[in-house]
C-alpha positions in Angstrom: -40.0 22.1 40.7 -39.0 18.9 38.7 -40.4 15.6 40.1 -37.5 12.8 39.8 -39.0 9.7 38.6 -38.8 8.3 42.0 -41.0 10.7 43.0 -43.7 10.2 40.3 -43.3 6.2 41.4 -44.1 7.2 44.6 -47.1 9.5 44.1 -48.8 6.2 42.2 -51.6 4.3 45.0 -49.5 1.6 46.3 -50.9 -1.4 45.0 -50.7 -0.4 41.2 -46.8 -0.3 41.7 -45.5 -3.6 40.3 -43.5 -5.7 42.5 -39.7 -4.6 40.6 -40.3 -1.3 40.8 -41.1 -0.8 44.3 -38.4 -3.0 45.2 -36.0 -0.8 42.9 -37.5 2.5 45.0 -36.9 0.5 48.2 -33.4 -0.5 47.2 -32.7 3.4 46.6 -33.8 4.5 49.6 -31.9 2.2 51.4 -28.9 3.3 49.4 -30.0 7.0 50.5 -30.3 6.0 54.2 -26.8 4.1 54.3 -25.1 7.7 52.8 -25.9 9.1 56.0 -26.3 12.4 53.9 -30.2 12.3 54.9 -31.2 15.3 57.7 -32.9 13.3 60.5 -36.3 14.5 59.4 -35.8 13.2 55.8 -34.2 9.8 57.2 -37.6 9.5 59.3 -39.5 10.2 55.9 -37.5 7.4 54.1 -37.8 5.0 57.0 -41.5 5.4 56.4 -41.8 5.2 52.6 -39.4 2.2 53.0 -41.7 0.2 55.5 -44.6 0.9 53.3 -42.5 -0.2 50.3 -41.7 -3.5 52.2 -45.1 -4.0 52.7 -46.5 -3.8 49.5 -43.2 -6.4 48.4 -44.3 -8.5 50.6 -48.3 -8.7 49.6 -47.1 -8.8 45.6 -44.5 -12.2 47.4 -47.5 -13.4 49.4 -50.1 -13.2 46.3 -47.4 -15.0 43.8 -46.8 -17.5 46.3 -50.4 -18.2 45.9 -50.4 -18.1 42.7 -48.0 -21.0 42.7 -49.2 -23.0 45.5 -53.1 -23.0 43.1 -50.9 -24.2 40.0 -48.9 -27.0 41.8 -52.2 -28.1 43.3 -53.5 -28.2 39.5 -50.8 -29.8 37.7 -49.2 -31.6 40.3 -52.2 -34.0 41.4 -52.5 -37.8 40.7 -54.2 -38.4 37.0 -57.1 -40.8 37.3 -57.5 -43.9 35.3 -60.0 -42.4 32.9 -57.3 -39.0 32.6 -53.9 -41.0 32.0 -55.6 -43.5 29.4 -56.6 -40.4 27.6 -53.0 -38.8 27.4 -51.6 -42.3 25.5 
């Protein structure tokens, strides 16, 4: 049998999917769910894969959101006296 490449994303741990491609693989499935072509034991299967897909969007959201709050924080503070006399 011939794994699609959604398959072979899937069979990757979780967290070493990148944040496009699991949101790509959610997307499908989504798409796959809407059809209404799924049997009822498949649609359960996709309903699953596509909550842990959310999930794992919403960790790789949560950690850029960090990301960006630490680098506001850097570049966005006051310069002292001593810092903006320096930049002239």
């Amino acid at each position: 049998m011939v794994k699609s490449r959604e398959d072979n994303q899937s069979a990757q741990a979780p967290d070493q999917q990148d944040f496009e491609s699991a949101l790509a693989q959610l997307e499908a499935l989504v798409a796959r769910m809407e059809s209404g072509a799924l049997p009822l034991e498949q649609a359960l299967q996709a309903y699953e894969q596509g909550v842990e897909l959310a999930q794992l969007c919403q960790r790789k959201l949560d950690l850029a959101q960090e990301q960006v709050s630490v680098l506001q924080g850097n570049l966005l503070r006051p310069l002292s006296g001593d810092e903006a006399e320096g930049e002239s």
